[in-house]
PDB file of the backbone (N, CA, C, O) and the ligand in Angstrom, with CONECT records:
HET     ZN  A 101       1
ATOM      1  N   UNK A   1      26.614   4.529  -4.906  1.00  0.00           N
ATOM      2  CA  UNK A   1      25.486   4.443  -5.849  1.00  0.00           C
ATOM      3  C   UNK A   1      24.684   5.746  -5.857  1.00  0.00           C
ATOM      4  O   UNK A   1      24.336   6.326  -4.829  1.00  0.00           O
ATOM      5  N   UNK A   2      24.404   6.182  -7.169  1.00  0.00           N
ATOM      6  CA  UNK A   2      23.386   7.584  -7.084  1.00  0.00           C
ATOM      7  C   UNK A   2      22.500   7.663  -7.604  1.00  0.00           C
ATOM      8  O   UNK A   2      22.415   7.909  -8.807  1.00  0.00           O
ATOM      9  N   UNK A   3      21.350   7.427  -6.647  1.00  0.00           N
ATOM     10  CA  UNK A   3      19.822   6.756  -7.072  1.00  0.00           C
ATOM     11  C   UNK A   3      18.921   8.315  -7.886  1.00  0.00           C
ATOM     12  O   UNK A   3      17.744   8.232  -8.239  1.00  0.00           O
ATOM     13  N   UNK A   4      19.755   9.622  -8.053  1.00  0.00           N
ATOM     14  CA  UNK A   4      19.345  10.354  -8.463  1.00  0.00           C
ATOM     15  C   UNK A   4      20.115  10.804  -9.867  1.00  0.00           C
ATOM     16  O   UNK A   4      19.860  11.799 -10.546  1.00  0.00           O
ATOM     17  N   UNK A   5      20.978   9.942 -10.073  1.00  0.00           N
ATOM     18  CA  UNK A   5      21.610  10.334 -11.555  1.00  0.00           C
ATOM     19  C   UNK A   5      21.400  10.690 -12.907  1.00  0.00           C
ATOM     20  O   UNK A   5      21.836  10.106 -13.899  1.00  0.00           O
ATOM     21  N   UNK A   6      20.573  11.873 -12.847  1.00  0.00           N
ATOM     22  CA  UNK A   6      20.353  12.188 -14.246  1.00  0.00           C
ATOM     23  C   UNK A   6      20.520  11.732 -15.191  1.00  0.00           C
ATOM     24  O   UNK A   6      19.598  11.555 -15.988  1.00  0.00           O
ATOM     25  N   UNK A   7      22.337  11.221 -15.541  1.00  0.00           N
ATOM     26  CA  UNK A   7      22.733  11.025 -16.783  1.00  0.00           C
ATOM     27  C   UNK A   7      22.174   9.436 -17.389  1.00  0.00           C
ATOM     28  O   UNK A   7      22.136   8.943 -18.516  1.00  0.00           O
ATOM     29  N   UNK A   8      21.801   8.974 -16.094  1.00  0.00           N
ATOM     30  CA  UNK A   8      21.374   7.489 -16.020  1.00  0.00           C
ATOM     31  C   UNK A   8      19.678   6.943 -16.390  1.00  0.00           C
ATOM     32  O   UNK A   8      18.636   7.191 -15.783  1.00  0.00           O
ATOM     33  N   UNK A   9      19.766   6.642 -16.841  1.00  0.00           N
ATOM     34  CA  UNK A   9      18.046   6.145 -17.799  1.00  0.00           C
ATOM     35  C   UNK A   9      17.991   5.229 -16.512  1.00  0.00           C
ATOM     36  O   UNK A   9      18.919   4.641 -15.957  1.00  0.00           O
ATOM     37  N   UNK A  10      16.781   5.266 -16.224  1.00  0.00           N
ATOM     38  CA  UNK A  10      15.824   4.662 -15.635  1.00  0.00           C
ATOM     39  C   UNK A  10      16.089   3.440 -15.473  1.00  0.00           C
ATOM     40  O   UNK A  10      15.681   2.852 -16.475  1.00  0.00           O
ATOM     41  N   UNK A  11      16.703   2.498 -14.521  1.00  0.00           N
ATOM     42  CA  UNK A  11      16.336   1.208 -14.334  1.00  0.00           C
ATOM     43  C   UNK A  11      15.288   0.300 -14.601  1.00  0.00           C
ATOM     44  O   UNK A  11      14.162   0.793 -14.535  1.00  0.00           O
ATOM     45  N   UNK A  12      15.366  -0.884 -14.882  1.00  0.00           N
ATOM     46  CA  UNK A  12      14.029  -1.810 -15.170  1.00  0.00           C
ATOM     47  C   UNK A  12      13.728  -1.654 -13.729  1.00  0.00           C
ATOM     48  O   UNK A  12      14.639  -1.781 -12.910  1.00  0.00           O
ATOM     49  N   UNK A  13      12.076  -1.291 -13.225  1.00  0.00           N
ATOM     50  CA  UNK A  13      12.391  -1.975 -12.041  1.00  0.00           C
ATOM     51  C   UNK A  13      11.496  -3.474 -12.220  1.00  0.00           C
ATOM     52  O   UNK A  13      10.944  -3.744 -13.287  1.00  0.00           O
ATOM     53  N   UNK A  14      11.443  -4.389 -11.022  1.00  0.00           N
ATOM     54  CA  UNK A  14      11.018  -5.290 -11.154  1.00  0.00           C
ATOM     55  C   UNK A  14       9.553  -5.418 -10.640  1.00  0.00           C
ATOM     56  O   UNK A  14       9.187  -5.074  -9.516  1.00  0.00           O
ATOM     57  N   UNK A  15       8.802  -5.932 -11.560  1.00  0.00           N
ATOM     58  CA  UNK A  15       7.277  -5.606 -11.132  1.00  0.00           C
ATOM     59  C   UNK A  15       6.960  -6.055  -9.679  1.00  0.00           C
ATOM     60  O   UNK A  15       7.201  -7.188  -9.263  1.00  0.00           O
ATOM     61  N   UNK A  16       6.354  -4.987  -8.893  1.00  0.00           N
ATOM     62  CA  UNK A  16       5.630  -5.364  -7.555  1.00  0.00           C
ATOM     63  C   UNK A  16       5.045  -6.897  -6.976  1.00  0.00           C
ATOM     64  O   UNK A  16       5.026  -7.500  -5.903  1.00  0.00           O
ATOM     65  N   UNK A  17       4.619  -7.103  -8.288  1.00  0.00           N
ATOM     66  CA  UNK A  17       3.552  -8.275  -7.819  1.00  0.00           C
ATOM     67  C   UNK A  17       4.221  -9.224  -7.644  1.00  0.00           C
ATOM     68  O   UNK A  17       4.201  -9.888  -6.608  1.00  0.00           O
ATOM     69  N   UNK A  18       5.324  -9.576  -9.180  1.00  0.00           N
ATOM     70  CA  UNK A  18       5.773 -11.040  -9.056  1.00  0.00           C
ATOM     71  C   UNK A  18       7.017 -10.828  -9.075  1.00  0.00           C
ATOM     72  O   UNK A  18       7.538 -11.865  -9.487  1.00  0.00           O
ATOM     73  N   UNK A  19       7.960  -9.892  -8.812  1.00  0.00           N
ATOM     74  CA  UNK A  19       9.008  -9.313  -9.268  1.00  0.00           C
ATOM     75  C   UNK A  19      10.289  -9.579 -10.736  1.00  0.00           C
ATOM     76  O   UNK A  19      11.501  -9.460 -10.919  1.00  0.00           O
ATOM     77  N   UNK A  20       9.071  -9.987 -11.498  1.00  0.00           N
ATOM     78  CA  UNK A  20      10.131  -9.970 -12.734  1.00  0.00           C
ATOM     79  C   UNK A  20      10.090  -8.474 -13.309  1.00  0.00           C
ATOM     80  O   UNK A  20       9.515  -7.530 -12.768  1.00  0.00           O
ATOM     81  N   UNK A  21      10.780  -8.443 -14.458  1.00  0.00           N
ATOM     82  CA  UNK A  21      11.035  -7.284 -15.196  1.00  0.00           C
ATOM     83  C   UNK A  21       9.598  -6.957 -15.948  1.00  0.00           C
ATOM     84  O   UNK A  21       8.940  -7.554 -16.801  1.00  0.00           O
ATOM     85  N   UNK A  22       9.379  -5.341 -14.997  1.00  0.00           N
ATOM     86  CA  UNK A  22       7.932  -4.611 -15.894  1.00  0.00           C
ATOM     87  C   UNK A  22       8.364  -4.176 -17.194  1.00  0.00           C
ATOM     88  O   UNK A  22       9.411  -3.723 -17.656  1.00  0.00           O
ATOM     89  N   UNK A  23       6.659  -4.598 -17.856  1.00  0.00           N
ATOM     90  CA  UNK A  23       6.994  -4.422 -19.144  1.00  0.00           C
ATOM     91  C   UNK A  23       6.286  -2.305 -19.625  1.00  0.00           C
ATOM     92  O   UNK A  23       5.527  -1.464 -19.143  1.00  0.00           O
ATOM     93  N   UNK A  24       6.805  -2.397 -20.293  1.00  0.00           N
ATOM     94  CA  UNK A  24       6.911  -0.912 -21.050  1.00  0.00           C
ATOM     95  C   UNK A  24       5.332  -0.345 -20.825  1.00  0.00           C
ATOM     96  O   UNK A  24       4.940   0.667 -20.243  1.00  0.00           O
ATOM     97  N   UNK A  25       4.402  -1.681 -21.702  1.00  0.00           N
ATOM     98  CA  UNK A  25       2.600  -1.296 -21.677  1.00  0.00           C
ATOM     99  C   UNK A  25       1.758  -1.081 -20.267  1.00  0.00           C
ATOM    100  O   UNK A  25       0.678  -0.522 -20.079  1.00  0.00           O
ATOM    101  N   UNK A  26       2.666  -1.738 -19.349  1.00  0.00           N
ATOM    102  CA  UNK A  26       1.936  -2.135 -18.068  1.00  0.00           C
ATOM    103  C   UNK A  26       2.471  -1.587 -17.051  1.00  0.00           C
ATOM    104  O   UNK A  26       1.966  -1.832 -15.956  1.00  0.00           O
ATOM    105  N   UNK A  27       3.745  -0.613 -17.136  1.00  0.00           N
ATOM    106  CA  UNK A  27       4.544   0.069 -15.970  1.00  0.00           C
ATOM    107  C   UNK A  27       3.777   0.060 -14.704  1.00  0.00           C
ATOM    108  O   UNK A  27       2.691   0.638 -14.649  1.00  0.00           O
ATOM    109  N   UNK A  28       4.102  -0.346 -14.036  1.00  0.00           N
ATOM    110  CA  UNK A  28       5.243  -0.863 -13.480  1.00  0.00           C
ATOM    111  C   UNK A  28       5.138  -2.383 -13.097  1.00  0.00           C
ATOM    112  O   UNK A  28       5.931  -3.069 -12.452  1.00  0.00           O
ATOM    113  N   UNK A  29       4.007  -2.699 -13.641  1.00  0.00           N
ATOM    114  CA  UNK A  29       4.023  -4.088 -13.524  1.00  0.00           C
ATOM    115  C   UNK A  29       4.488  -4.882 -14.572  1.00  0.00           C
ATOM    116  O   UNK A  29       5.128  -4.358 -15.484  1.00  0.00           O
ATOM    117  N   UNK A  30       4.239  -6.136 -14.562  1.00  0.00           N
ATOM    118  CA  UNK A  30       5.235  -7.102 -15.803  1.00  0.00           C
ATOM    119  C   UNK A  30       4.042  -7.666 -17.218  1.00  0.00           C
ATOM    120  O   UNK A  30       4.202  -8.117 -18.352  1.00  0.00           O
ATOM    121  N   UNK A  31       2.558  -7.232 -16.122  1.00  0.00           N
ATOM    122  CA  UNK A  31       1.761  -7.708 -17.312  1.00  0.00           C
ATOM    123  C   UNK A  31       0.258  -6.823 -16.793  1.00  0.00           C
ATOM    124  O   UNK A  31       0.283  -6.036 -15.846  1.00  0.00           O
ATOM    125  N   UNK A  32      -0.659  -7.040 -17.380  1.00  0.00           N
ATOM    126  CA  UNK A  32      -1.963  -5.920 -17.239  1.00  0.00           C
ATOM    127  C   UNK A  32      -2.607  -7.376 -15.843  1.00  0.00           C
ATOM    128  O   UNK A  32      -3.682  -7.170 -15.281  1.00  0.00           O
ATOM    129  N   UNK A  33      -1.897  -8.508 -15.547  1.00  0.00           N
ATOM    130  CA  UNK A  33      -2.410  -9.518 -14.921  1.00  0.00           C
ATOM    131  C   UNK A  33      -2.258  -9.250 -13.602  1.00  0.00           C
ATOM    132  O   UNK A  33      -2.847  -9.820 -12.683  1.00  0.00           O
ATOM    133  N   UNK A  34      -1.087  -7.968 -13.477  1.00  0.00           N
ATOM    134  CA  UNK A  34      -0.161  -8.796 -12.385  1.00  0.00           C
ATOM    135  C   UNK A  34      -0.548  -6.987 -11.940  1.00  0.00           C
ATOM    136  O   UNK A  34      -0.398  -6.618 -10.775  1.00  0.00           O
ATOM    137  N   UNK A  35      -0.977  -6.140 -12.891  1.00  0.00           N
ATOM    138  CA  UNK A  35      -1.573  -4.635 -12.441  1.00  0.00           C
ATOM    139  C   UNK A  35      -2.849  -4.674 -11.861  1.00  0.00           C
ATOM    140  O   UNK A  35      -3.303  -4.022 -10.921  1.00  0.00           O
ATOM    141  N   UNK A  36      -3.432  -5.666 -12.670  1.00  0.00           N
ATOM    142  CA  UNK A  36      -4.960  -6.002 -11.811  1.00  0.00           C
ATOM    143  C   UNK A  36      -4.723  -7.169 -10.204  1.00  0.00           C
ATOM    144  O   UNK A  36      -5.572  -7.191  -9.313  1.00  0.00           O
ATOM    145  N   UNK A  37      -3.945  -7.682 -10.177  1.00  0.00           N
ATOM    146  CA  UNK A  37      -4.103  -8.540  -9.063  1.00  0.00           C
ATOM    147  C   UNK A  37      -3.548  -6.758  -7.601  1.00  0.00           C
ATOM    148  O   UNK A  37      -4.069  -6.481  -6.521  1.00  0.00           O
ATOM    149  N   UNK A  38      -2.363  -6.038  -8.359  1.00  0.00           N
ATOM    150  CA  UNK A  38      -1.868  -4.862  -7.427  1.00  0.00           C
ATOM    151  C   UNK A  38      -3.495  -4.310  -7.348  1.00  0.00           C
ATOM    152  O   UNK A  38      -4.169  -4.803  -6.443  1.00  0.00           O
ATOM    153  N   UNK A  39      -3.988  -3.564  -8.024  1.00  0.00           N
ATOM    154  CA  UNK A  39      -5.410  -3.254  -7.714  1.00  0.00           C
ATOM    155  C   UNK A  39      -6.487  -3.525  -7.264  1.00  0.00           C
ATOM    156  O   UNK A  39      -7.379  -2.745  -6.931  1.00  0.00           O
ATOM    157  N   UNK A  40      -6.468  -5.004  -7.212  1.00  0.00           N
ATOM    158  CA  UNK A  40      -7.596  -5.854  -6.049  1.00  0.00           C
ATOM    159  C   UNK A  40      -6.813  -5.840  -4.623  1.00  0.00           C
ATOM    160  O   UNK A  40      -7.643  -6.055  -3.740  1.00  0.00           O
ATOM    161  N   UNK A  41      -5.560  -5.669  -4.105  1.00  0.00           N
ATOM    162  CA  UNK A  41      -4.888  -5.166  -3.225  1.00  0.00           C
ATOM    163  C   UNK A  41      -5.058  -3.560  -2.316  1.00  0.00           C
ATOM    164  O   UNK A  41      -5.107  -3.396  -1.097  1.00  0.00           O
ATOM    165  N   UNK A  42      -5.106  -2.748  -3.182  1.00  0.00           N
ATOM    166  CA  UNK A  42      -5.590  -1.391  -3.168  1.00  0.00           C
ATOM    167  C   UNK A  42      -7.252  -1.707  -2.871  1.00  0.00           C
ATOM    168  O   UNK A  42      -7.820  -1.240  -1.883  1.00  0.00           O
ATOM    169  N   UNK A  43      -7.777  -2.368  -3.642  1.00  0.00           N
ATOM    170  CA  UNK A  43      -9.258  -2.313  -2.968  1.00  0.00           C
ATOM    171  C   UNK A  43      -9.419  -3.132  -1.734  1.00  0.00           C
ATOM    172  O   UNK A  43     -10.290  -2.786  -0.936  1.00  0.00           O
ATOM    173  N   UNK A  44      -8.918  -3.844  -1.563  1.00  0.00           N
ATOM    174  CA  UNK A  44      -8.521  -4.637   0.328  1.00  0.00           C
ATOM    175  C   UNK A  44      -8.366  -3.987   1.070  1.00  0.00           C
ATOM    176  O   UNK A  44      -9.096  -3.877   2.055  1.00  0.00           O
ATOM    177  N   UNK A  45      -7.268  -3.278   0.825  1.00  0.00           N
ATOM    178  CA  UNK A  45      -6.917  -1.988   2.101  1.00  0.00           C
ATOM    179  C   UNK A  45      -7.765  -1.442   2.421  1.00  0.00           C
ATOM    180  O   UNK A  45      -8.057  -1.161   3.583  1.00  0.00           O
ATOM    181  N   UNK A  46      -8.498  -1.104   1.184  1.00  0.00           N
ATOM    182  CA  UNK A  46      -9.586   0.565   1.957  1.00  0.00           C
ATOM    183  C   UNK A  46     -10.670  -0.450   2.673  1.00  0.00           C
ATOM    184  O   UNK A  46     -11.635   0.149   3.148  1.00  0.00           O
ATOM    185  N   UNK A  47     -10.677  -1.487   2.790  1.00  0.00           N
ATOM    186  CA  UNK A  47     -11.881  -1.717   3.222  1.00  0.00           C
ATOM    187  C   UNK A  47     -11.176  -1.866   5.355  1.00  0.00           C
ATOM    188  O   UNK A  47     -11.902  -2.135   6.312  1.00  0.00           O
ATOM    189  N   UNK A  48     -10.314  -1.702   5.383  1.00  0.00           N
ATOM    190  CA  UNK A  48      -9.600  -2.152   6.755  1.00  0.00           C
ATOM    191  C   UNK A  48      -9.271  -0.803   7.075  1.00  0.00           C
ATOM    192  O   UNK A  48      -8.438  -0.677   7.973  1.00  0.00           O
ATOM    193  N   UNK A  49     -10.029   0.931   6.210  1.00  0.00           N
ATOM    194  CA  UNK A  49      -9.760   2.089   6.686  1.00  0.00           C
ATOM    195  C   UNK A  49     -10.867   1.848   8.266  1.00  0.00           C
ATOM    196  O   UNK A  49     -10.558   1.943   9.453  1.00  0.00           O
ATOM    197  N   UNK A  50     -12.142   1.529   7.637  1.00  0.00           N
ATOM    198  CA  UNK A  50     -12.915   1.685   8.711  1.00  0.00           C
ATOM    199  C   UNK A  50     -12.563   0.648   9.926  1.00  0.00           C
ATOM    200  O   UNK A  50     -12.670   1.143  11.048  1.00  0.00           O
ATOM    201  N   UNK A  51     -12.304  -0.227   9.884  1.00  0.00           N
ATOM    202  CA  UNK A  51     -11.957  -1.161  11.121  1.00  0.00           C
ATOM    203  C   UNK A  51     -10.695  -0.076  12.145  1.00  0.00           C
ATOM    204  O   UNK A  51     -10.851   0.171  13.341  1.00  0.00           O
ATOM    205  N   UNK A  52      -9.414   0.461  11.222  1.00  0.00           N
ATOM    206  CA  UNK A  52      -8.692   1.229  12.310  1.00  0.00           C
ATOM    207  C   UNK A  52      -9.682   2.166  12.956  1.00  0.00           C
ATOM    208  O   UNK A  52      -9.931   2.386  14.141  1.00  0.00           O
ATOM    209  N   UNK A  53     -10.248   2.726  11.665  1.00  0.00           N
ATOM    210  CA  UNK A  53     -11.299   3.589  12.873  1.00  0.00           C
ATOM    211  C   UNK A  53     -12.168   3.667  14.229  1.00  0.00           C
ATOM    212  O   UNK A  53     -12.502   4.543  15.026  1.00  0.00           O
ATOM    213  N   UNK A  54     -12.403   1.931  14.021  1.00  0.00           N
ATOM    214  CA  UNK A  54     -13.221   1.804  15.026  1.00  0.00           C
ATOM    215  C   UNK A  54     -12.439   2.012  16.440  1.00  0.00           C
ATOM    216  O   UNK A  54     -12.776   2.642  17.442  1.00  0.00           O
ATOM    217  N   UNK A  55     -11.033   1.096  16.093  1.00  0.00           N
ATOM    218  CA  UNK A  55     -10.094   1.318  16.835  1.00  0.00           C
ATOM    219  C   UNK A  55     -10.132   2.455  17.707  1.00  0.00           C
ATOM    220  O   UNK A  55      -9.842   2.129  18.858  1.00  0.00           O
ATOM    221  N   UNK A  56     -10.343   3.464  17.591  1.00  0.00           N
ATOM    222  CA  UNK A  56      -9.575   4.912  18.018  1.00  0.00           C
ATOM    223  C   UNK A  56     -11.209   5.054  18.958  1.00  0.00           C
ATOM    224  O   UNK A  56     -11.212   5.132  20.186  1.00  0.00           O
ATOM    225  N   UNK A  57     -12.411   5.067  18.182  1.00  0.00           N
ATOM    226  CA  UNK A  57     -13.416   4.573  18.451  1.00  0.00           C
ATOM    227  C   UNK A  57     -13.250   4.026  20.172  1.00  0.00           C
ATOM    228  O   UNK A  57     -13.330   4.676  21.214  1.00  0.00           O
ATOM    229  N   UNK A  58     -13.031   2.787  19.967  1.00  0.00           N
ATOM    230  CA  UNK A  58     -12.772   2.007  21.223  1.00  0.00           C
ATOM    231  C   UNK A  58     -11.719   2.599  22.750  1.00  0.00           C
ATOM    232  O   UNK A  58     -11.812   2.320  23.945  1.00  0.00           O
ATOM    233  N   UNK A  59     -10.638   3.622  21.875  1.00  0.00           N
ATOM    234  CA  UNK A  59      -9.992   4.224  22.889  1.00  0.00           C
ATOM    235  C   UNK A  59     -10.932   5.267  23.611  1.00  0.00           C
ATOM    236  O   UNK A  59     -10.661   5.563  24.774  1.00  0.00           O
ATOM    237  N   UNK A  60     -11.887   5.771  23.066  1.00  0.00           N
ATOM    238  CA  UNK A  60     -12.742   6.896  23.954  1.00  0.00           C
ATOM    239  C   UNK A  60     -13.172   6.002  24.816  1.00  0.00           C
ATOM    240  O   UNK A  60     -12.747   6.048  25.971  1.00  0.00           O
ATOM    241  N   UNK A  61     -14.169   4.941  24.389  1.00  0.00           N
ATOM    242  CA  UNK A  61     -14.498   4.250  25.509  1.00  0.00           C
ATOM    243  C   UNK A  61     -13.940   4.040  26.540  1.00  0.00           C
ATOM    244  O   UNK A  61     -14.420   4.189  27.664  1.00  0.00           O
ATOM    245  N   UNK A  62     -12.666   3.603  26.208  1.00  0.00           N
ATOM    246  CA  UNK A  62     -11.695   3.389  27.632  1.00  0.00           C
ATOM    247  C   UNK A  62     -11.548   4.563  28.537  1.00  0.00           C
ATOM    248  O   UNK A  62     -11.615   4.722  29.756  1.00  0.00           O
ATOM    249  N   UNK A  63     -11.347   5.245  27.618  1.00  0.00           N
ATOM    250  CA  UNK A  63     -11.043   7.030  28.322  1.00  0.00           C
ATOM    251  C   UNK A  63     -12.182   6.861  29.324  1.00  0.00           C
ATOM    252  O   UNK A  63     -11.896   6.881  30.521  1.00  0.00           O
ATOM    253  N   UNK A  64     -13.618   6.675  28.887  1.00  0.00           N
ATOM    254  CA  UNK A  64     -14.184   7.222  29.764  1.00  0.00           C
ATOM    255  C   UNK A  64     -14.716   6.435  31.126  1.00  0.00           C
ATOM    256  O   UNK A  64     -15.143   6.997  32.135  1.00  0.00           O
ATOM    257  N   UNK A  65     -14.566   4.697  30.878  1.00  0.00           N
ATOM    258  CA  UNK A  65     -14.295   4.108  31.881  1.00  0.00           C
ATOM    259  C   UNK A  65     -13.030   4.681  33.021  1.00  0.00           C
ATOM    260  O   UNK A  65     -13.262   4.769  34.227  1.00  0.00           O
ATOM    261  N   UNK A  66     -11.949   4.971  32.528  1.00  0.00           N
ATOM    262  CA  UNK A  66     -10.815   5.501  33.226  1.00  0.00           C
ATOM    263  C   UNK A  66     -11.618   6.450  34.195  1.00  0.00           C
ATOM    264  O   UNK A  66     -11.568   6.067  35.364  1.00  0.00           O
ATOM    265  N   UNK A  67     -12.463   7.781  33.950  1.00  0.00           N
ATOM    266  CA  UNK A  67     -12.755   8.826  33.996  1.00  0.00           C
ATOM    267  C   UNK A  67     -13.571   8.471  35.292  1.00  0.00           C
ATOM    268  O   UNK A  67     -13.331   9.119  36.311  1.00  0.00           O
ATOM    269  N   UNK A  68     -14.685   7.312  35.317  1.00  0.00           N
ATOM    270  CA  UNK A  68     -15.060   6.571  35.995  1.00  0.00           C
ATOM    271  C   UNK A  68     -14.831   6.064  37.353  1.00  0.00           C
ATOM    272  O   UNK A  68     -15.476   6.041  38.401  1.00  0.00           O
ATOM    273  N   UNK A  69     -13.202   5.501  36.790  1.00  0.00           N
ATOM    274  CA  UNK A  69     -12.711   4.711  38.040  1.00  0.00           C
ATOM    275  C   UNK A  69     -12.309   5.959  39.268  1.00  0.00           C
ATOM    276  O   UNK A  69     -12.549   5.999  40.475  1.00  0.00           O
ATOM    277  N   UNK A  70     -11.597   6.917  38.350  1.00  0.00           N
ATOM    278  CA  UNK A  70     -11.559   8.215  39.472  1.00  0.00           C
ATOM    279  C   UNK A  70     -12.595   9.084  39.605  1.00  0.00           C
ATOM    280  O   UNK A  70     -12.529  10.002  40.421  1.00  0.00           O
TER     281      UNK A  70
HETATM  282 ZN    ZN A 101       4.285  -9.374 -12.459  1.00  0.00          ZN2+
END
């Protein structure tokens, strides 16, 4: 299979959300329904940027208990 074949037009792909066939107006999704539900997705994520952060956050702490024990 040659997922880079020039001579070859573009596959349907199947929309993200619900995986039927995206339509032409709404690429790459199947409807402007199913582009807005992918985009309330995208706004979920960023909100779980700051929580990893805290994460890393929490590893200093440890560090410096460690730092402590010796
Ligand atoms: Zn869809």
């Amino acid at each position: 299979m040659n997922a880079h074949d020039p001579s070859q037009p573009h596959p349907a792909r199947p929309c993200p959300v619900c995986g039927k066939p995206a339509a032409h107006a709404t690429r790459p999704f199947c409807s402007k329904r199913c582009a807005d539900v992918d985009l309330h997705r995208w706004l979920g994520g960023h909100y779980r940027v700051p929580v990893v952060e805290e994460d890393g956050g929490l590893d200093d702490t440890a560090r410096d208990d460690s730092a402590r024990d010796d």
